[in-house]
C-alpha positions as CSV (number, residue, x, y, z in Angstrom):
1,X,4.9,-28.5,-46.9
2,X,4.1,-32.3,-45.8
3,X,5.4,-33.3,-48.7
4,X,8.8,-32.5,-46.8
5,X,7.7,-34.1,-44.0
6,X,7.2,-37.0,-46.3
7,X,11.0,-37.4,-47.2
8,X,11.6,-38.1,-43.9
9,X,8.9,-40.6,-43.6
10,X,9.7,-42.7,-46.4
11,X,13.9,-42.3,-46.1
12,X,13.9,-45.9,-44.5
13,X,10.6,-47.0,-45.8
14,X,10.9,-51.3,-46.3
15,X,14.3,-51.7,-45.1
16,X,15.7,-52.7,-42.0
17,X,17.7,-56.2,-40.8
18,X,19.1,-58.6,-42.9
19,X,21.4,-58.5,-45.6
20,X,23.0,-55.2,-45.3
21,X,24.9,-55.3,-48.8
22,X,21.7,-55.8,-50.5
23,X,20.2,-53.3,-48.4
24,X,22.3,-49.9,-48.8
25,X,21.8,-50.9,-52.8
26,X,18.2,-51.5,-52.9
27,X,17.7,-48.5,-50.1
28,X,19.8,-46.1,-52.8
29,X,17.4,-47.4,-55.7
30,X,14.4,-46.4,-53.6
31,X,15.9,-42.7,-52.6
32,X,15.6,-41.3,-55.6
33,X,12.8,-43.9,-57.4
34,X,9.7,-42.5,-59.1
35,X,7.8,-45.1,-56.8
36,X,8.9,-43.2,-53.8
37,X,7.7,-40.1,-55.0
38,X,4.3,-41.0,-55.9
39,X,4.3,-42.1,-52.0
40,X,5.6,-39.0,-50.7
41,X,2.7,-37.1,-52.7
42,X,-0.1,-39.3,-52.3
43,X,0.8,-38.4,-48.4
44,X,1.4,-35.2,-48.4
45,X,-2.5,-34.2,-47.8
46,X,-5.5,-35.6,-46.1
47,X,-7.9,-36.3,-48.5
48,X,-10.4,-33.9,-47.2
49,X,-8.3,-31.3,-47.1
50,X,-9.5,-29.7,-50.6
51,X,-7.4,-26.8,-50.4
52,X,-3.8,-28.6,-49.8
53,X,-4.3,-31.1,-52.7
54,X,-5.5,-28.2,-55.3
55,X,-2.1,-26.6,-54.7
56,X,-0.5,-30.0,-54.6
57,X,-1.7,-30.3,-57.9
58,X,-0.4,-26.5,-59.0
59,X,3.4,-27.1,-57.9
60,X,3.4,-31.4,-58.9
61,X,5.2,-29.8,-62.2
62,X,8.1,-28.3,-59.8
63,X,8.0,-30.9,-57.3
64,X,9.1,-33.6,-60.2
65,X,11.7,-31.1,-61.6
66,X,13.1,-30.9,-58.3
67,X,13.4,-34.3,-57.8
68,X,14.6,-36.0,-61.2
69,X,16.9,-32.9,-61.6
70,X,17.3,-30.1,-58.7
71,X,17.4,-32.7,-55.8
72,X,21.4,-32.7,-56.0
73,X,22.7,-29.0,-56.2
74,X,19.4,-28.0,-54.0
75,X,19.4,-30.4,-51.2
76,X,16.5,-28.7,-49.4
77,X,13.3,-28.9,-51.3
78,X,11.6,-26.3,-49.0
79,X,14.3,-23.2,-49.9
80,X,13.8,-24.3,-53.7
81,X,10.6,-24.2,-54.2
82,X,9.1,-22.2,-51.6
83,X,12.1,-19.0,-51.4
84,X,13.5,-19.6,-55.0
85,X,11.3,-21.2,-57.6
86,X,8.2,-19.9,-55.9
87,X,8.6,-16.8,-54.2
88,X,6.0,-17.5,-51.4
89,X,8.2,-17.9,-48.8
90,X,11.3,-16.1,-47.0
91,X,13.8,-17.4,-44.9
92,X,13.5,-17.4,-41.0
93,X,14.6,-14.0,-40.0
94,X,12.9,-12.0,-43.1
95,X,9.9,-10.5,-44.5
96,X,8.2,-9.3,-47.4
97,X,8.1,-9.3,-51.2
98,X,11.9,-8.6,-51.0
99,X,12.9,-10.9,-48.2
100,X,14.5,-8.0,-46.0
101,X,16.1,-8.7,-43.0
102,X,14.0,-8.5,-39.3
103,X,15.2,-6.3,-36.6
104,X,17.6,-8.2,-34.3
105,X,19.0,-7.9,-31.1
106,X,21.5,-9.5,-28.4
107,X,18.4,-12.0,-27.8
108,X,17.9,-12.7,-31.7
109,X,14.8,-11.3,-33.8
110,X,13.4,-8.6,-32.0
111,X,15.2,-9.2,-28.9
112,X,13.9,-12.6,-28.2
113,X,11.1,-10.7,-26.7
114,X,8.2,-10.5,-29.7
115,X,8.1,-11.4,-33.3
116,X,8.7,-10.1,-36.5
117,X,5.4,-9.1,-38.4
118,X,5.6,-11.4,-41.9
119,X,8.8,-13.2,-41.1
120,X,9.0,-16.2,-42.9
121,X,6.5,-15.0,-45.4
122,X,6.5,-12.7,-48.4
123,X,4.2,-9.9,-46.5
124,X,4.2,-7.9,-43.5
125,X,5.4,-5.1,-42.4
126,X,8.6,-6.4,-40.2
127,X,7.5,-4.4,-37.5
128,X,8.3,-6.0,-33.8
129,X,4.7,-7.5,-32.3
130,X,6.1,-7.7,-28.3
131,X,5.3,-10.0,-25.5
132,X,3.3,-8.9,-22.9
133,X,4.6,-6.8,-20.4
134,X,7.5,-5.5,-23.3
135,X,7.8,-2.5,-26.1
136,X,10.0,-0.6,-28.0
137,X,11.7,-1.0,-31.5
138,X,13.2,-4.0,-30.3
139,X,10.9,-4.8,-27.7
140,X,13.6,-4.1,-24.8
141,X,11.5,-1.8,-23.0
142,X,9.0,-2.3,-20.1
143,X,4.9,-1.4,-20.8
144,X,2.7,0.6,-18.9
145,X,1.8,-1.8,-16.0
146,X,5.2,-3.6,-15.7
147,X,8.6,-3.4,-13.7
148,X,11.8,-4.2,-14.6
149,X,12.9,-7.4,-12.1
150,X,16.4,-7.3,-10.2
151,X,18.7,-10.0,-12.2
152,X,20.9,-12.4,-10.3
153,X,22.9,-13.3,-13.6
154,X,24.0,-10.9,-16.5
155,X,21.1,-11.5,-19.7
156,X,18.7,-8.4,-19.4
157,X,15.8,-9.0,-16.5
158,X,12.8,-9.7,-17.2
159,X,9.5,-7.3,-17.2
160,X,6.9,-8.4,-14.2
161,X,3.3,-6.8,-13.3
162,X,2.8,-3.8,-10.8
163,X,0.1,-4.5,-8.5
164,X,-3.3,-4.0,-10.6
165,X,-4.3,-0.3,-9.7
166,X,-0.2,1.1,-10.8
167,X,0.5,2.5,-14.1
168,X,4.3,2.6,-13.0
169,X,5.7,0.7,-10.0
170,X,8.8,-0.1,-8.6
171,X,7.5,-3.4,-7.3
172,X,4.8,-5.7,-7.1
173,X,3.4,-4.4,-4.0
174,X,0.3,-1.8,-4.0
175,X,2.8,0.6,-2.0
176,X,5.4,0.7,-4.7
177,X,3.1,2.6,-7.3
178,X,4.9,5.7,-9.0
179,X,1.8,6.6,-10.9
180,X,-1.7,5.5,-10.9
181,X,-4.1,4.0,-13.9
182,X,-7.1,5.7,-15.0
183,X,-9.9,5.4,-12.2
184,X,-7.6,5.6,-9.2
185,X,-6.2,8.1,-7.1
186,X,-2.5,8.8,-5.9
187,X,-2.8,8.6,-1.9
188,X,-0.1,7.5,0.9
189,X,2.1,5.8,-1.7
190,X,-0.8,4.0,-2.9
191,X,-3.5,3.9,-5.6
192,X,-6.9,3.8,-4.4
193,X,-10.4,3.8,-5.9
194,X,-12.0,6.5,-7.1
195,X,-15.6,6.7,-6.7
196,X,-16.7,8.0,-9.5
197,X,-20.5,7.9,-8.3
198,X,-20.0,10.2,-5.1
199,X,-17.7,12.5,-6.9
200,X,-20.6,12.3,-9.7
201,X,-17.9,11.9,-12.2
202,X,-20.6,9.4,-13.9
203,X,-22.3,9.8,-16.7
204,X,-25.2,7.6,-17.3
205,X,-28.5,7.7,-18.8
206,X,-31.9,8.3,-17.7
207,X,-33.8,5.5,-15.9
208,X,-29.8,4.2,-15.0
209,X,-28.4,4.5,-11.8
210,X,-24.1,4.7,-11.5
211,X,-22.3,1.5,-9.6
212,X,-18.9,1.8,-8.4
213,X,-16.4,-0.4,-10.0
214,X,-12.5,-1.2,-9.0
215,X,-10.7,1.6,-11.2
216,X,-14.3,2.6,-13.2
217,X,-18.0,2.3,-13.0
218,X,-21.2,0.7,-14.2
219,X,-24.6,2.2,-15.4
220,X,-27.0,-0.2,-14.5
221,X,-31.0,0.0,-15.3
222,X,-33.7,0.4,-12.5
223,X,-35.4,-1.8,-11.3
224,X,-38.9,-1.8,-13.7
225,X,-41.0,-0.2,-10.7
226,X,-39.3,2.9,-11.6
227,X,-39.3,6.2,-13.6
228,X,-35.8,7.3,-12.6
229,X,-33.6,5.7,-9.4
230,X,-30.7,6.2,-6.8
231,X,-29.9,2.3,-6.8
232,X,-30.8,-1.3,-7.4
233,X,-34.6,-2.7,-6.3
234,X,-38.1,-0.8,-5.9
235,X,-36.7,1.1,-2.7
236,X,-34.6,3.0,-4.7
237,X,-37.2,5.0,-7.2
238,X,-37.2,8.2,-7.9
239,X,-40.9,7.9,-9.0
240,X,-43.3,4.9,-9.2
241,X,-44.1,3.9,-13.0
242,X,-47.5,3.1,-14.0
243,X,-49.4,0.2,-12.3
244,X,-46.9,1.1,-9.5
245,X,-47.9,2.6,-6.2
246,X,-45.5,4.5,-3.4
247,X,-46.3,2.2,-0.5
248,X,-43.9,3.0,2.8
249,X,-40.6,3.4,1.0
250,X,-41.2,1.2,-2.1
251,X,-43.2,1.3,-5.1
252,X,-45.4,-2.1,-5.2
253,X,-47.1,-3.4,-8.0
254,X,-50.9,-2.0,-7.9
255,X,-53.5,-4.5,-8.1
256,X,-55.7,-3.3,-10.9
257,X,-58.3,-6.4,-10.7
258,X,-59.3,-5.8,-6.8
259,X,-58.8,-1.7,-7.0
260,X,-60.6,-1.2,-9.7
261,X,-65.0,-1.6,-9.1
262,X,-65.1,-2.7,-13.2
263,X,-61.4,-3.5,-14.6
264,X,-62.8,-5.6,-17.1
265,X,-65.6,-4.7,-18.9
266,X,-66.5,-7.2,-21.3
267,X,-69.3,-9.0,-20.7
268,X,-68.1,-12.8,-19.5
269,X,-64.6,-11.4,-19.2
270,X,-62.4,-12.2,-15.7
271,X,-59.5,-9.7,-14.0
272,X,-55.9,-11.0,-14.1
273,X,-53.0,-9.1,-12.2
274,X,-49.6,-8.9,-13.3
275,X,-46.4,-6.9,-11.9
276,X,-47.3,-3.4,-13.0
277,X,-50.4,-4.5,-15.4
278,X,-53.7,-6.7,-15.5
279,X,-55.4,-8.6,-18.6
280,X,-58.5,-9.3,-19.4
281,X,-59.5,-12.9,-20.6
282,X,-62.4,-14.9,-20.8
283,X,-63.8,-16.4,-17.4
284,X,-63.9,-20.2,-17.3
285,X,-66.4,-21.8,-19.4
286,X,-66.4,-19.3,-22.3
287,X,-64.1,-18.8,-24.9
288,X,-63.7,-15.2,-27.6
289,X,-64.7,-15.9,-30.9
290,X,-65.2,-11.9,-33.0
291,X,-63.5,-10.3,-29.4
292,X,-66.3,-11.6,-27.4
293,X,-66.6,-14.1,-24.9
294,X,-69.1,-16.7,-25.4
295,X,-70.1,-20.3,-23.6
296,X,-67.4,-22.8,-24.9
297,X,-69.9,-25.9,-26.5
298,X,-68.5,-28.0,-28.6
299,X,-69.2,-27.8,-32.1
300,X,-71.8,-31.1,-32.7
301,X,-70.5,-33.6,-35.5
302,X,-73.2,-35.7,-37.8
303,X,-75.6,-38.0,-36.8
304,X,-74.6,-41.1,-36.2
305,X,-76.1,-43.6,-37.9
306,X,-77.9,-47.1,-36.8
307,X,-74.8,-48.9,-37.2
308,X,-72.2,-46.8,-36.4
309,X,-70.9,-48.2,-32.9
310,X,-71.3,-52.1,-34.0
311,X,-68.2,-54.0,-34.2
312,X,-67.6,-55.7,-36.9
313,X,-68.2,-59.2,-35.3
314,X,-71.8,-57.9,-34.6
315,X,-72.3,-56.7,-38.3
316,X,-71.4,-60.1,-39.6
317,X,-74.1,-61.8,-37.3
318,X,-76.7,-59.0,-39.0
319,X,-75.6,-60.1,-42.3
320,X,-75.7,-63.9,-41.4
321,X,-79.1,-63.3,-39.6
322,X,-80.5,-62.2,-43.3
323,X,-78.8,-64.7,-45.0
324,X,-80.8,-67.1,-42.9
325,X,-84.2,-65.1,-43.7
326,X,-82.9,-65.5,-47.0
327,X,-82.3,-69.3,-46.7
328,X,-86.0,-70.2,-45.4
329,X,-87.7,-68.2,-48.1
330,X,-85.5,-70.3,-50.5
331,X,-86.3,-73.4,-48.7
332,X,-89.9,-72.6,-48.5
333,X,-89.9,-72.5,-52.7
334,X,-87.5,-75.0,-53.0
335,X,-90.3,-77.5,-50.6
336,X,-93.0,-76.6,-54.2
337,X,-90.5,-78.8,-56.4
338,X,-89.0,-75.4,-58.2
339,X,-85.7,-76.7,-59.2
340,X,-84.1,-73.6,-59.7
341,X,-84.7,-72.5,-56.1
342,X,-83.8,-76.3,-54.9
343,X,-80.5,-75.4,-56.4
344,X,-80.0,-71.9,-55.3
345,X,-81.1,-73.2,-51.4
346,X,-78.3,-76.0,-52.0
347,X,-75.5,-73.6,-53.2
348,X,-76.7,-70.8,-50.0
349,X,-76.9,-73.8,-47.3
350,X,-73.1,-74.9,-48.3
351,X,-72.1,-71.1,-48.7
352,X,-73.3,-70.8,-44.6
353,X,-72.0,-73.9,-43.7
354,X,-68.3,-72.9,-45.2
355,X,-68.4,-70.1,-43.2
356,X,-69.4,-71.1,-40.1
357,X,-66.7,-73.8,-39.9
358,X,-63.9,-71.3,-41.3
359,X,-61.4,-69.4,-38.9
360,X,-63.4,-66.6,-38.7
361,X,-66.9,-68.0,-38.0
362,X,-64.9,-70.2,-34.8
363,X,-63.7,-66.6,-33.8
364,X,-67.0,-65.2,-33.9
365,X,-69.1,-67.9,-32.5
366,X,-66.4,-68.0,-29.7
367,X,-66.9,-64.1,-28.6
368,X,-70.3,-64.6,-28.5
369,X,-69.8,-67.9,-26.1
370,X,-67.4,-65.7,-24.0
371,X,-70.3,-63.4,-23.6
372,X,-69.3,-60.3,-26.3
């Protein structure tokens, strides 16, 4: 629990130099004080950690008990709540619901050489998991694979690893095999391949060919030029597949689109060759609509109309340009002493000239000086 690591922490938390009197009496307030408590819980988990504060919150109960009233006859707050008041845990060296005891050796539990299956824990089985190279009850014996080493001093020698083809050896060396591993053969003191492929001791599927491995094999596929083959590439074929042809000693990929006098024969359509295949697709120019090939023209859009491609610089000079027609028919009136069209020419001629001398008439009138 970190909330035992967070005894630790906090056991000299604030003190340190000075009065040393005040100290040991203040520092004995603070050991068994609620306020270091709250400390030593509000540490023990990382806030993200969801599943440590949920049971943080399931055992606070026993943690205070402990604390206020257990801390003195039950020094260690891991045994009491974790192997007594809880029965989650065992002690080192023990297992299961019961806590029984692991199997032990001269080297400790299991020898020294593997570990007990649930120690430390209420499950398990407190069977002896070993170390590489080690079995047995107690782990003191050598596996398949391994040697016992020569010892210079008196603890038991260690297990070490034959030469990779031995099952048994008396050394590291391939010569010091006493028996072989699956896939090799017993010859001249040594264990050497077998070739499972010549022996034809293989077993692999159809359109698979065998490849000789160190101690075992491989099925690999053919090569895709091939219905059946001996080995790797288009060389090695049993029999071509289709859109294959024997050619010499290989089967090559058969060039429908030049062999053939009509390999496509939709109208507009062009030949394509691929490794062991052609397609058929539209020559250039034409494109399948309803799986037929037709001239590729690009659908037409709407009219465009009169003004369409003016800017809008050019639009505004249109509009100005009636104004004006607009202005001299006003003026023309307004010359016959009609006062009402005297004062509608007035209001259009001061209208224009706002405009004109506004930002945007300058812009304008300066495109069109800039040659726009």
């Amino acid at each position: 629990l970190m909330s035992v690591a967070g005894l630790d922490k906090t056991s000299n938390k604030n003190f340190g130099g000075g009065n040393t009197a005040w100290e040991e009496e203040n520092l004995a307030k603070y050991a068994r004080s609620e306020t270091r408590l709250l400390e030593i819980v509000e540490a023990a988990c990382e806030k993200s950690d969801l599943d440590c504060n949920k049971l943080l919150e399931q055992i606070e109960d026993q943690v205070e008990t402990w604390w206020f009233h257990r801390q003195q006859e039950a020094p260690d707050l891991f045994e009491w709540l974790c192997i007594e008041e809880l029965p989650l845990c065992c002690p080192p060296g023990h297992f299961g619901p019961d806590c029984k005891e692991c199997l032990s050796g001269p080297g400790g539990v299991c020898g020294g050489l593997g570990r007990c299956e649930g120690e430390g824990t209420r499950l398990g089985d407190g069977e002896c998991v070993c170390d590489p190279g080690y079995f047995g009850q107690l782990c003191q014996s050598c596996a398949d694979g391994y040697y016992r080493e020569k010892s210079s001093n008196h603890s038991t020698p260690a297990c070490a690893a034959c030469y990779r083809s031995c099952k048994k050896c008396s050394g590291p060396e391939n010569y010091k095999c006493l028996e072989c591993k699956p896939g090799w053969l017993f010859h001249d003191n040594k264990c050497v391949d077998t070739d499972e492929c010549g022996t034809e001791l293989a077993r692999c599927s159809s359109n698979t060919y065998c490849h000789n491995t160190d101690g075992s094999y491989e099925c690999r596929g053919c090569d895709q030029a091939c219905v059946g083959c001996m080995g790797s590439g288009p060389a090695r074929c049993k029999k071509c597949a289709r859109g294959y042809k024997l050619r010499g000693a290989k089967c090559l990929d058969v060039d429908e689109c030049s062999e053939r006098a009509i390999a496509c024969p939709g109208l507009n359509e062009a030949c394509f060759n691929d490794e062991g295949s052609f397609r058929c697709e539209c020559a250039d120019g034409f494109i399948r609509r309803d799986s037929i090939c037709v001239e590729n023209h690009p659908l037409s859009g709407p009219e465009k109309g009169l003004f369409d491609d003016m800017t809008d610089d050019e639009v505004l000079v249109l509009q100005q340009m009636f104004f004006g027609v607009v202005i001299c028919a006003l003026a023309t009136l307004a010359a016959k002493g009609d006062m009402v069209f005297t004062a509608i020419f007035i209001g259009g001629v001061a209208a224009m000239a706002g405009y004109w001398l506004s930002e945007k008439g300058d812009r304008m009138l300066d495109g069109f000086l800039k040659g726009r």
